[in-house]
C-alpha positions in Angstrom: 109.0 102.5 48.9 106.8 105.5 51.1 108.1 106.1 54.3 105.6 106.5 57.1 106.3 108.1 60.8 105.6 106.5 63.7 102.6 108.3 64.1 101.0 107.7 60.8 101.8 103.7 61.6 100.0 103.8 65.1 97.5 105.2 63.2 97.8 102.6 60.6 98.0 99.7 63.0 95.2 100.7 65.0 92.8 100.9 61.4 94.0 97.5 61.0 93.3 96.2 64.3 89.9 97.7 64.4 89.3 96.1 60.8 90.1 93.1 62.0 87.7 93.5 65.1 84.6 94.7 63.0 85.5 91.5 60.6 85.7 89.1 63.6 82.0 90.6 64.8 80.7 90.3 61.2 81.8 86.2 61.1 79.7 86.0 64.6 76.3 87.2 62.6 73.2 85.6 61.9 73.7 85.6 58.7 77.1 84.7 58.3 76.6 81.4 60.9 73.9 80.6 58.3 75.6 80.5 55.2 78.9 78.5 57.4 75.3 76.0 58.4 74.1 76.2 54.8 77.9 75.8 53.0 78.5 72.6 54.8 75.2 70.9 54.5 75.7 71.0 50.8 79.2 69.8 50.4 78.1 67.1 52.1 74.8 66.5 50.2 75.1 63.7 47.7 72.5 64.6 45.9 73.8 68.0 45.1 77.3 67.4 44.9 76.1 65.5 42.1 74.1 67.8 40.4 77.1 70.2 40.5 79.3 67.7 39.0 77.3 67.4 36.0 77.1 71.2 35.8 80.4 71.4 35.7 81.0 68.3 32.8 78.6 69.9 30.9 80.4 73.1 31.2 83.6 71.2 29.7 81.6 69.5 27.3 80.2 72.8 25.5 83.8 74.3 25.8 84.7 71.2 23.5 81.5 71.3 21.2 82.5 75.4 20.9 85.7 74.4 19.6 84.0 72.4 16.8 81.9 74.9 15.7 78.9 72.6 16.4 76.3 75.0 17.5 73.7 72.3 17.8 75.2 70.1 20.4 76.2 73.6 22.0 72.5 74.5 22.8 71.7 71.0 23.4 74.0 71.0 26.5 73.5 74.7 27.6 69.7 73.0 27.8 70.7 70.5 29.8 72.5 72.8 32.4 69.8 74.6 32.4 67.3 72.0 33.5 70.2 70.6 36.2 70.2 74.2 37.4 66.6 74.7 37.7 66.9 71.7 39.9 69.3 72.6 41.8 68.4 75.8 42.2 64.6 74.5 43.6 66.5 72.0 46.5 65.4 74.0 49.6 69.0 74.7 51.2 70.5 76.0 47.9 67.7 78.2 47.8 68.6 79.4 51.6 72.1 79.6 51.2 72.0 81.8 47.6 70.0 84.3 50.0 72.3 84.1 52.7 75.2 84.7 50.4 72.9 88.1 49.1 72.2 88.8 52.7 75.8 88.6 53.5 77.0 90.9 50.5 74.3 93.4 51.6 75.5 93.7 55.2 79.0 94.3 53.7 77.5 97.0 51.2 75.9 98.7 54.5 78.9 98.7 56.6 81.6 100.0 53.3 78.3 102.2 53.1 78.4 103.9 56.8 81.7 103.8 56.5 81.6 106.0 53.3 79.6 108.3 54.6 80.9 108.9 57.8 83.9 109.7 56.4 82.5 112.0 53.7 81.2 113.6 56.5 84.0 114.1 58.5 85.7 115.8 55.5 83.5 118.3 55.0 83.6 119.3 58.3 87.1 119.4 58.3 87.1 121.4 54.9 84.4 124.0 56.7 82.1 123.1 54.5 78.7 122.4 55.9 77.3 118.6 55.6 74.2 118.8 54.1 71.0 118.1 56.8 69.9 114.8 56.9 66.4 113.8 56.1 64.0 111.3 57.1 63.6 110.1 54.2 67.0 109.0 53.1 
């Protein structure tokens, strides 16, 4: 098991607590109070909750149908998935909360992003080398 001083755990503790701080303000965002909005609109949508149930049988079904070899059956249900998904897909809160869910993920990829880069940056620095300039059109 590594050893840490107490200086390297202050350090440690005060990256955790700042994580925790930037992950609090993230849950507060537009986007995430949206897809929270969206998430419980649909577990409570009969409709849907339906449609996902027969997603999901029809899932188990080809699992059994692969088992028997019987390929016909097999793209019979996939089909039928299919057309349930389309469906799905089309209701006008699944719609807004599959885009929430990709506006969520790209927030994330911009902040692991800044965070990347300001860290690469501060290496480079610290290694004398000089950052490269910035441009306007990055």
């Amino acid at each position: 098991m590594e050893h840490f001083t107490n200086t390297e755990m202050v350090v440690r503790e005060d990256i955790l607590a700042k994580t925790k701080e930037l992950a609090q303000l993230l849950t507060t965002s537009t986007e995430v109070q949206f897809y929270q909005q969206a998430e419980r609109q649909i577990a409570t949508n009969e409709h849907i909750q339906t449609l996902i149930s027969a997603i999901k049988k029809k899932q188990k079904e080809i699992v059994a149908f692969e088992k028997f070899d019987n390929e016909v059956m097999v793209k019979k249900i996939e089909k039928e998935i299919e057309d349930l998904q389309d469906e799905l897909d089309n209701i006008p809160i699944v719609r807004e909360f599959q885009q929430s869910q990709v506006d969520i993920n790209y927030q994330l990829q911009l902040v692991m992003s800044v965070i990347r880069d300001t860290i690469a940056d501060k290496i480079n620095v610290e290694a004398g080398e000089t950052p490269p300039p910035s441009t306007c059109s990055e």
